[in-house]
C-alpha positions in Angstrom: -42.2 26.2 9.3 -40.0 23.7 10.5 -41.3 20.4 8.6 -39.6 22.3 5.5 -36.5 23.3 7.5 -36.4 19.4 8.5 -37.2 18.1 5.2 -34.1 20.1 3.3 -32.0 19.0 5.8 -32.8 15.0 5.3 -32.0 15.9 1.7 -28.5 17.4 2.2 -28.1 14.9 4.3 -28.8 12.0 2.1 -26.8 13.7 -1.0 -23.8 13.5 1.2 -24.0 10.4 2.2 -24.1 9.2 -1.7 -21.6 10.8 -2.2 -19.2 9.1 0.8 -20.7 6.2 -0.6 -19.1 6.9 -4.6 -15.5 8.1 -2.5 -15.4 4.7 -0.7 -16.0 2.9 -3.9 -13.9 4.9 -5.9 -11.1 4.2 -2.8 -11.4 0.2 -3.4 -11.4 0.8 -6.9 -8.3 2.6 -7.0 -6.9 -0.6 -4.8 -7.8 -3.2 -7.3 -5.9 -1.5 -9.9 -8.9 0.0 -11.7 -9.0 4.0 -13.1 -10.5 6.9 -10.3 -14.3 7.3 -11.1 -13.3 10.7 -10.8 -10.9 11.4 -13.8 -13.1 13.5 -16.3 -14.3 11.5 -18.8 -12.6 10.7 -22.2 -13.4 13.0 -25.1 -13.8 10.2 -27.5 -17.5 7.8 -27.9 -17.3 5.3 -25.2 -16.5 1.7 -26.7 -18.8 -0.2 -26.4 -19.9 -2.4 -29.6 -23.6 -1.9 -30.2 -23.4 -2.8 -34.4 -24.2 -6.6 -33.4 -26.7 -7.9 -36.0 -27.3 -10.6 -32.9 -28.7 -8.0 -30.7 -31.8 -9.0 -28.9 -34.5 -6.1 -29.1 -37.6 -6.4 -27.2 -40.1 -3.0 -27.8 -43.3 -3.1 -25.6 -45.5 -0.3 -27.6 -48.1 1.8 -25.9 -51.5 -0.5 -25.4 -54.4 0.1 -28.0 -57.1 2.6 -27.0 -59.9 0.5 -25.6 -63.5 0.9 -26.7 -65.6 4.3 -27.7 -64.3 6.0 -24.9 -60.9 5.3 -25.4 -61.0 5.9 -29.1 -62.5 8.7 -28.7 -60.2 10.4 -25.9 -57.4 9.6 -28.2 -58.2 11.3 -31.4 -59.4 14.0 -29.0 -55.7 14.6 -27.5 -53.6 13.2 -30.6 -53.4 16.8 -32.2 -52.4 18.0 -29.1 -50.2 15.9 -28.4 -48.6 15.9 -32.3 -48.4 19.7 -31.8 -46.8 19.7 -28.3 -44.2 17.1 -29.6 -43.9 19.1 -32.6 -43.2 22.4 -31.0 -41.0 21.2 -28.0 -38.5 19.3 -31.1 -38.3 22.7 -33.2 -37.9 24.6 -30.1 -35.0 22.3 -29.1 -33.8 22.3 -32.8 -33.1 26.0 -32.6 -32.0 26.3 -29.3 -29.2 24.2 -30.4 -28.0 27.1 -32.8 -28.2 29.7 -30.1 -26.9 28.2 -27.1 -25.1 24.4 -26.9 -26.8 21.7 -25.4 -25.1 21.6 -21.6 -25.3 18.4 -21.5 -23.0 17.3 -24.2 -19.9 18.7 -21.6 -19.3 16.3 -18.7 -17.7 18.0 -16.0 -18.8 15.6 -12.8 -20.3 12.7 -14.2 -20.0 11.3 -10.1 -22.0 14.1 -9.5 -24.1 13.2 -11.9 -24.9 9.7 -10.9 -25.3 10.9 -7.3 -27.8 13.5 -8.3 -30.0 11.0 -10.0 -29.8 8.6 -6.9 -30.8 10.9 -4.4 -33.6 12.2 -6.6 -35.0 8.6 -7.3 -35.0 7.7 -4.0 -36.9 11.0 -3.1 -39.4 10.3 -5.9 -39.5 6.4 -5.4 -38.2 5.6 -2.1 -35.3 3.2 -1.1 -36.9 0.2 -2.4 -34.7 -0.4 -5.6 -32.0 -2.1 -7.2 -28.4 -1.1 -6.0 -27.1 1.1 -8.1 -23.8 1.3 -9.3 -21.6 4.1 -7.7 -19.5 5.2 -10.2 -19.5 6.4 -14.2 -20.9 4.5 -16.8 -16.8 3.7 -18.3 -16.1 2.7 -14.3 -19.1 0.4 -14.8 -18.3 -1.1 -18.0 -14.5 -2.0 -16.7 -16.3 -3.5 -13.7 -18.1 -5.8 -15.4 -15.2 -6.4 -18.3 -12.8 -7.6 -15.3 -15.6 -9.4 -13.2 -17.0 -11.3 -16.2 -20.9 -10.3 -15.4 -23.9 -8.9 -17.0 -24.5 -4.7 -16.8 -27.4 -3.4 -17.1 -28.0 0.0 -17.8 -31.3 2.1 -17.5 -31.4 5.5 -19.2 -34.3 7.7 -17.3 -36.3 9.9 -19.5 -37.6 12.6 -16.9 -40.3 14.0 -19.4 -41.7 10.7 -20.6 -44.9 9.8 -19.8 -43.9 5.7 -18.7 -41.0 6.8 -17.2 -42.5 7.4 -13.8 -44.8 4.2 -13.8 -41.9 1.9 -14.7 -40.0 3.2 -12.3 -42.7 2.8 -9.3 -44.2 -0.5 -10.6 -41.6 -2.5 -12.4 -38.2 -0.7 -11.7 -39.1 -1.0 -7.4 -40.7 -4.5 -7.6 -39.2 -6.9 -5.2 -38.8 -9.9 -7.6 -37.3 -7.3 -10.4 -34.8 -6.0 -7.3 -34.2 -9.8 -6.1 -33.1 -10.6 -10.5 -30.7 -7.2 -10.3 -28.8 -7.9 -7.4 -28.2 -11.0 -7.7 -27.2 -11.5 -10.9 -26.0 -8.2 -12.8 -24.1 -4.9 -12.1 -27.0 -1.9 -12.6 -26.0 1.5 -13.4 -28.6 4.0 -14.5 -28.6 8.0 -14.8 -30.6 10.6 -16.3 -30.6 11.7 -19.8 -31.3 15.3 -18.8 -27.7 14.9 -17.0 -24.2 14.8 -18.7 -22.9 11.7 -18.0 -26.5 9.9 -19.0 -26.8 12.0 -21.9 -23.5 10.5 -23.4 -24.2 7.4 -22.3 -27.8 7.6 -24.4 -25.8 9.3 -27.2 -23.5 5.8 -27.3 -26.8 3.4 -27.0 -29.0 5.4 -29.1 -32.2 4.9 -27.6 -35.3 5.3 -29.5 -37.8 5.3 -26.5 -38.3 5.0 -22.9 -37.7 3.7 -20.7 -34.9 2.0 -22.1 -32.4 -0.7 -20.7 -29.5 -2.4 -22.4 -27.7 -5.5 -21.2 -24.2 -5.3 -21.9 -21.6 -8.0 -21.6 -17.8 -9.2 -22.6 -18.4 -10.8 -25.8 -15.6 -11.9 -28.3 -13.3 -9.5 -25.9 -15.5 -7.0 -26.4 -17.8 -4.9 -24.4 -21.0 -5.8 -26.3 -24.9 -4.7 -26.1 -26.8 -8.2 -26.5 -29.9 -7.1 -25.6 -32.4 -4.0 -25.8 -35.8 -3.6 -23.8 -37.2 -0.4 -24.5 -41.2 1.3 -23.4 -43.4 0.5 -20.7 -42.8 -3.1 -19.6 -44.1 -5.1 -17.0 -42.2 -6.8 -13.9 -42.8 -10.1 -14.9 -42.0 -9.6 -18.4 -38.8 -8.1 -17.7 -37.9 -10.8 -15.8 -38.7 -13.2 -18.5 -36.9 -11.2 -20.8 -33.9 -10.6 -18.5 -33.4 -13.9 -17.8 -33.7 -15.3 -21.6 -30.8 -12.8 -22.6 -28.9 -14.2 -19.7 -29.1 -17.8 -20.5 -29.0 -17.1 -24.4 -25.3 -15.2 -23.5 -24.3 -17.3 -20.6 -22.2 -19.5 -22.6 -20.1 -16.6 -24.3 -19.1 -15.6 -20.2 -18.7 -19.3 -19.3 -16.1 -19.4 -22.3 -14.2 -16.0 -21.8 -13.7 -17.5 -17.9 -12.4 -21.0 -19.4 -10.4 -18.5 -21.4 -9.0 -16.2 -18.9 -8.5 -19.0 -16.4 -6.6 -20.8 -19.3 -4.7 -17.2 -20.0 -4.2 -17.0 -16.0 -3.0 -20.2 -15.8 -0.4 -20.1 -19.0 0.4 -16.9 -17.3 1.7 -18.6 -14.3 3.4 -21.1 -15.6 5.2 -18.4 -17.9 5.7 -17.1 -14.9 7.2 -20.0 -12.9 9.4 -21.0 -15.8 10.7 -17.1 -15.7 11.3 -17.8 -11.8 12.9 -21.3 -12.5 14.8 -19.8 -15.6 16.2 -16.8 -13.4 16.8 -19.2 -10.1 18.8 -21.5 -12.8 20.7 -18.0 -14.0 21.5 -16.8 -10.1 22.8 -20.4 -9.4 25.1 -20.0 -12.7 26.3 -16.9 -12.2 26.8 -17.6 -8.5 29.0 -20.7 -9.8 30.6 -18.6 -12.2 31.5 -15.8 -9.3 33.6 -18.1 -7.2 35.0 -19.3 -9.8 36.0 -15.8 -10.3 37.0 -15.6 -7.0 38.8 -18.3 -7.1 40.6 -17.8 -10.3 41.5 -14.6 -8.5 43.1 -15.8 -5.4 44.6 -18.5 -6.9 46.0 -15.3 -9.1 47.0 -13.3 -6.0 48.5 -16.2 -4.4 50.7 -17.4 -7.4 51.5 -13.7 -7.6 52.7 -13.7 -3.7 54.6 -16.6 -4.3 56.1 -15.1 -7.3 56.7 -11.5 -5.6 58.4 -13.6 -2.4 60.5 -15.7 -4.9 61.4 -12.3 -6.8 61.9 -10.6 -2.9 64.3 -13.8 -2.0 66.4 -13.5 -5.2 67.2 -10.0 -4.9 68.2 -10.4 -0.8 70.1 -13.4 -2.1 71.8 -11.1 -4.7 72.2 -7.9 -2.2 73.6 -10.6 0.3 76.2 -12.0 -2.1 77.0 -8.5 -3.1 77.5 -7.8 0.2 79.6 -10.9 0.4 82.1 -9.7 -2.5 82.5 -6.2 -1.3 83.6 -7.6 2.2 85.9 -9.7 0.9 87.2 -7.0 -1.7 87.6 -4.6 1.7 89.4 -7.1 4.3 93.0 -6.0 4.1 95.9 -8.6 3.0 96.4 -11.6 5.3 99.7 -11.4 7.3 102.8 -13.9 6.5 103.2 -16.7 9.0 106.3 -15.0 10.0 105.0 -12.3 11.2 105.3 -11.9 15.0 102.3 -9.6 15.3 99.8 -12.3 13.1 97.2 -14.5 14.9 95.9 -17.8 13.5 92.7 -18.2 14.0 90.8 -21.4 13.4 87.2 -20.9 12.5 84.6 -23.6 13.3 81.3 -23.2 11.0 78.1 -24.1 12.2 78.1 -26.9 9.6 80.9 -28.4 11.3 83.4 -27.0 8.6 86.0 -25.1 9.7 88.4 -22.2 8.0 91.5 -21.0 8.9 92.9 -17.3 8.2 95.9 -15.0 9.6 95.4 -11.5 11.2 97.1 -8.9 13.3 96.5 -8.3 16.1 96.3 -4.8 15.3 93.4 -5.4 13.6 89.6 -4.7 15.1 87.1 -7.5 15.6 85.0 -6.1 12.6 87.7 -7.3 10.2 86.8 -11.0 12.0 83.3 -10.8 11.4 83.5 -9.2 8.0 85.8 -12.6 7.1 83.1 -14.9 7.8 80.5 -13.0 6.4 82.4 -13.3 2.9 82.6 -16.5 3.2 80.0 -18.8 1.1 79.3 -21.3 3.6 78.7 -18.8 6.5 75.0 -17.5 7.5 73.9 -14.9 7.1 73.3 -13.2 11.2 76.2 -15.0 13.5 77.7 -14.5 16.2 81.2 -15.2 17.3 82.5 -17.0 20.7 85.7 -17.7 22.2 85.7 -20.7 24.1 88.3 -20.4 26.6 87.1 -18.4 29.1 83.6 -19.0 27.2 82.3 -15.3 26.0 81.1 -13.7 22.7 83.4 -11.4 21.1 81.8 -8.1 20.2 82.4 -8.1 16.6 80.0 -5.7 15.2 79.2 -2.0 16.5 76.6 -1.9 19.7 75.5 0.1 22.5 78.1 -1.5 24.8 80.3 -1.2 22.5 80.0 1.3 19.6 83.8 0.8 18.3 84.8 -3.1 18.7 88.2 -3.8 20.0 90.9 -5.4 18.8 92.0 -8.7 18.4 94.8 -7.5 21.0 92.6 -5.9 22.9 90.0 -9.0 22.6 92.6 -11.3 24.7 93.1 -13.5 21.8 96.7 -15.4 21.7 98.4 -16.1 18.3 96.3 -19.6 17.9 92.8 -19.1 18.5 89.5 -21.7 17.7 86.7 -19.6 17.7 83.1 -21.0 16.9 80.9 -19.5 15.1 77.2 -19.5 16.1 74.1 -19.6 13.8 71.6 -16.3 14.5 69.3 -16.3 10.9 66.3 -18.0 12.9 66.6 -15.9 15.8 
């Protein structure tokens, strides 16, 4: 009971494994850039070009009965057979009008490809070509972007060849050795979705059946057709004369593409150059900007300080005229009370004015500051004893003295001391 048990388990076992195999596949596909093997399939025929007049179609028929015996045995079993064939089409006819055929959905065609593997290599062993792990479209894009040869095998289960092709040509080493080497291989089952759209796009007449497909005037073509029971050495032969007679049609679409790949990067590096050549403009065109604009702001300072000095110069000689419109009337030179004051500029001119003595300090200082030639912060010193009078308002003095008060005699040289930088 437990070689069963053991057996069922290998199986499981096995389908999983198939199926990590399609996932990982299907995981480096997606990095390359190529569509998930999983998508559903499109609803429209696959397009693939199979109306080539230059297709080569190679059809091995079923050998001649040999001798008596053989004749015999095969008009024995041809009714049979004719009735069988007969019966099995009609039933399938009208099953068609009471139920759709299942397989004309596609639901899982990965499912479907891993289904087939695992039961070929139950039936046939692990002695085969690699198969393709993916859907026939995943296959065909493949080969489109990798520039080789596919070949696809459609697997009639209820053929009678089917089974010896598949042990005796399908499995033989040299046959395996060709495959590997030097074509992608995808094959599935007709009896299963996915292969039965596949057959319905290739239109098979027999099996088995294998079609070598190819990129072919940018096309995904079928340039050649083996179909029936054929032998491992003569589907090497004919393998290898589709090859060579298409080789040159894969040679030119590389020239091509390289050529393509090639204008493509020089496009490419003349966009790069053309766009370095545009940064360095428009970087030259910036600081001009910039400089354009700071040139702007600075003309603009200038022009505000200019505007700034014109209307202090104005507020000062405003200033000037309301002073000297304020100072009251300078005394006579007969007046006992008057004092004459000698004024020594810092420009070594000197102006000479009357006041009373009555009068405060201010009136001294708001003199001078009428005056055109003075500046514009001073101070004022006495030379004899050497001390500044205290013209203007301070701390020290908030209301300055008079000229009385100041110690100042009735002729006085004062000197007048420049404080604008200070």
């Amino acid at each position: 009971m437990a070689a069963p048990e053991e057996r069922d388990l290998t199986q499981e076992q096995t389908e999983k494994l198939l199926q990590f195999q399609a996932a990982v596949q299907d995981r480096l596909n997606e990095q390359e850039g190529v569509p998930s093997v999983f998508n559903p399939p499109p609803s429209r025929p696959l397009q693939v070009n199979t109306a080539d007049h230059r297709i080569y179609s190679y059809v091995v028929s079923r050998p001649q009965p040999r001798g008596l015996l053989g004749w015999g045995y095969y008009l024995i079993m041809l009714p049979f057979r004719f009735t069988y064939y007969t019966i099995l089409d009609i039933f399938r006819f009208a099953l068609r009008f009471i139920r759709p055929d299942p397989r004309s959905r596609v639901t899982d065609p990965v499912g479907d490809i891993v289904s087939f593997m695992h039961s070929f290599e139950e039936k046939y062993g692990r002695a085969h070509p690699v198969f393709y792990q993916g859907t026939y479209s995943q296959a065909l894009n493949d080969a489109k972007r990798e520039l080789r040869f596919l070949l696809v095998y459609l697997h009639g289960d209820d053929h009678q060849d089917s089974d010896e092709f598949c042990r005796n040509t399908l499995c033989a080493p040299e046959v395996i050795s060709l495959i590997n080497t030097r074509m992608l291989f995808w094959a599935c089952s007709t009896n299963k979705p996915e292969g039965y759209r596949v057959s319905q796009a290739l239109r098979e007449n027999t099996y088995p059946f294998l079609a070598m497909i190819m990129l072919k005037d940018r096309r995904m073509t079928v340039v050649g057709r083996l179909e029936g029971l054929i032998q491992p050495d003569d589907l090497i032969n004919q393998l290898t004369f589709i090859m060579d007679a298409n080789q040159t049609y894969l040679v030119s679409e590389r020239l091509e593409r390289e050529e393509r790949n090639q204008t493509q990067v020089l496009r490419q590096q003349q966009d790069e150059a053309y766009l370095a050549s545009l940064r360095a403009d428009q970087e030259k065109e910036r600081k001009k900007r910039e400089e354009r604009e700071r040139k702007r702001q600075k003309e603009e300072e200038v022009q505000q300080q200019k505007l700034a000095e014109e209307r202090r110069r104005q507020n000062l000689q405003e200033e000037k005229e309301r002073k000297l419109e304020c100072l009251p009337p300078e005394p006579s030179p007969d007046d006992p009370e008057s004092v004459k004051i000698i004024f020594k500029l810092p420009n070594d001119s000197r102006v000479e004015r009357r006041f009373h003595f009555s009068q405060s300090l201010t009136v001294i200082h708001d003199f001078l500051f009428s005056l055109k030639e003075s500046p514009e912060k001073f101070q004022i010193e006495a030379n004899f004893p050497r001390r500044v009078l205290p013209c203007v308002p301070s701390a020290e003095w908030p209301n300055p003295p008079t000229l009385q008060e100041a110690g100042l005699s009735h002729t006085e040289v004062l000197f007048v001391q420049d404080l604008t930088d200070e």
